[in-house]
C-alpha positions in Angstrom: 0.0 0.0 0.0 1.5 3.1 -1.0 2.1 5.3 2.2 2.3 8.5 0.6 -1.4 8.2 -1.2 -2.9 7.4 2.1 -1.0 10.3 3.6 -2.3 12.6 1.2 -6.0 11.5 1.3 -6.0 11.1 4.9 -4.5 15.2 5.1 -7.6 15.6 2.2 -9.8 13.8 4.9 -8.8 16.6 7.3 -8.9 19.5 5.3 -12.5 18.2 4.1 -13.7 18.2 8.0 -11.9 21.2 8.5 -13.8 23.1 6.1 -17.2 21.3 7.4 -16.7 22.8 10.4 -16.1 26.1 9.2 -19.3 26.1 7.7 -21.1 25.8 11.0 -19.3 29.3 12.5 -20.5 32.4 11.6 -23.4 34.3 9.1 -23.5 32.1 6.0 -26.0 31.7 3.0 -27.6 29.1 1.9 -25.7 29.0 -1.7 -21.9 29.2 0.8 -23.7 26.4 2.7 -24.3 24.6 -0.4 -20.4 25.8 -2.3 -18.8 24.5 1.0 -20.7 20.7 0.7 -19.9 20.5 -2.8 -16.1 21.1 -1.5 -16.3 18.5 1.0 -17.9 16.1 -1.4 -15.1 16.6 -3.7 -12.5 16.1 -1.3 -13.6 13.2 0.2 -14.3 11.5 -3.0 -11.2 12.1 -4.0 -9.9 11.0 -1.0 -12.0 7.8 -1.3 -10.3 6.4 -4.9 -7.2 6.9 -3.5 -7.5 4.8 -0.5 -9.7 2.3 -2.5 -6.5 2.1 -5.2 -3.9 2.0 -2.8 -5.8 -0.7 -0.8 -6.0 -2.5 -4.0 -2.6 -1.7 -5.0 -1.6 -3.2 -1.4 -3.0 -6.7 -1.4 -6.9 -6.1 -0.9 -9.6 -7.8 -3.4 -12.2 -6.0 -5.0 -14.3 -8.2 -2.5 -12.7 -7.1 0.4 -13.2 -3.3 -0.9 -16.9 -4.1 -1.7 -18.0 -5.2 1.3 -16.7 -2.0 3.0 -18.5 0.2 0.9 -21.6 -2.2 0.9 -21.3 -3.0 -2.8 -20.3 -6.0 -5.3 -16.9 -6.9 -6.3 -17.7 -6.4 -10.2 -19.1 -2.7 -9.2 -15.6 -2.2 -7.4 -13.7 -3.2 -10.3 -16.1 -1.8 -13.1 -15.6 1.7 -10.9 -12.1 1.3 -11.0 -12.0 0.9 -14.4 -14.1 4.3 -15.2 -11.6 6.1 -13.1 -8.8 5.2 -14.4 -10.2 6.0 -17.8 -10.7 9.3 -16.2 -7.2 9.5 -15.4 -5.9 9.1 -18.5 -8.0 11.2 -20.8 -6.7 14.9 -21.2 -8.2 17.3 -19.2 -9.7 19.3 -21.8 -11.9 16.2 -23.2 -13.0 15.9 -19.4 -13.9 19.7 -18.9 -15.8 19.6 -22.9 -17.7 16.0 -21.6 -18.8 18.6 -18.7 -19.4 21.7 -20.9 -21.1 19.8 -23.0 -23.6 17.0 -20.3 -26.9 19.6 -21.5 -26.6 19.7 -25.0 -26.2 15.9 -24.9 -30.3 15.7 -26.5 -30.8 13.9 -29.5 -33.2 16.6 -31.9 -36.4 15.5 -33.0 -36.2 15.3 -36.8 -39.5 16.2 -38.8 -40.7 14.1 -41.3 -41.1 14.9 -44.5 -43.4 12.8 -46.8 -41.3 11.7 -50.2 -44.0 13.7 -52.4 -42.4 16.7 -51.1 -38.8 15.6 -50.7 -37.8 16.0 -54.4 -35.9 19.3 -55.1 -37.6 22.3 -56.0 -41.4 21.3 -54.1 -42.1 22.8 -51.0 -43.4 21.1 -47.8 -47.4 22.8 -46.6 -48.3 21.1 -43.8 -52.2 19.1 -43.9 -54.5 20.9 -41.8 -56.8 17.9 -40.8 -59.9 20.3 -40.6 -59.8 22.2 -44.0 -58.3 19.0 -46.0 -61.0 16.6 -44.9 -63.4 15.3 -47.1 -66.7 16.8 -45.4 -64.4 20.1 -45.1 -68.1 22.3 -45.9 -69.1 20.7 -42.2 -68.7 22.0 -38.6 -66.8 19.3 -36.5 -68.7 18.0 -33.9 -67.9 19.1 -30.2 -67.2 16.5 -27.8 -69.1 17.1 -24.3 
């Protein structure tokens, strides 16, 4: 197990509780509240893959890990797969990914009957009501 990783996420451990605390002293808003958890989330997530690696690293089984953090061994290792796919990427591909999570939508395409698609015809949309066959009648109300 690698001494200096679990030095460095237990001092991220500390820092993270540190700045928990602070929250809980003095006049804060509601958004600081919120900022400050999102801090201490990060840290201590961070913190969390790099015990979990160096525990792997040092002899443990995904197994061992799992039942820990109350999970499966194949959610350990698939977990530790995505982050160190993570790790690897560039950061610029992970800060676009995060740029770009809202525009992720596929767009609804319109169809357009083959009549119309040749080149040159335009597309008018049917209006039910005037292109029906009894288009001289008043519809009938539901009620």
């Amino acid at each position: 197990m690698s001494d200096e990783q679990v030095s460095h996420a237990r001092s991220r451990i500390a820092r993270a509780a540190n700045l928990a605390l602070s929250a809980t002293r003095g006049p804060q808003h509601a958004i600081q509240h919120l900022a400050t958890l999102q801090s201490v989330l990060e840290m201590l997530k961070e913190s969390e893959v790099d015990l979990i690696d160096a525990l792997h690293r040092g002899g443990y089984t995904w197994g061992q890990i799992a039942a820990v953090r109350r999970t499966t061994r194949q959610a350990e290792r698939q977990a530790h797969l995505r982050r160190q796919a993570e790790r690897d990427r560039p950061a610029i591909d992970r800060w676009f990914d995060r740029f770009m999570a809202g525009e992720r939508r596929p767009v609804p395409q319109q169809t357009i009957p083959a009549s119309a698609q040749s080149e040159g015809q335009e597309h008018t949309p049917r209006n039910p009501v005037r292109d029906s066959p009894d288009s001289g009648q008043i519809p009938a109300v539901a009620g």
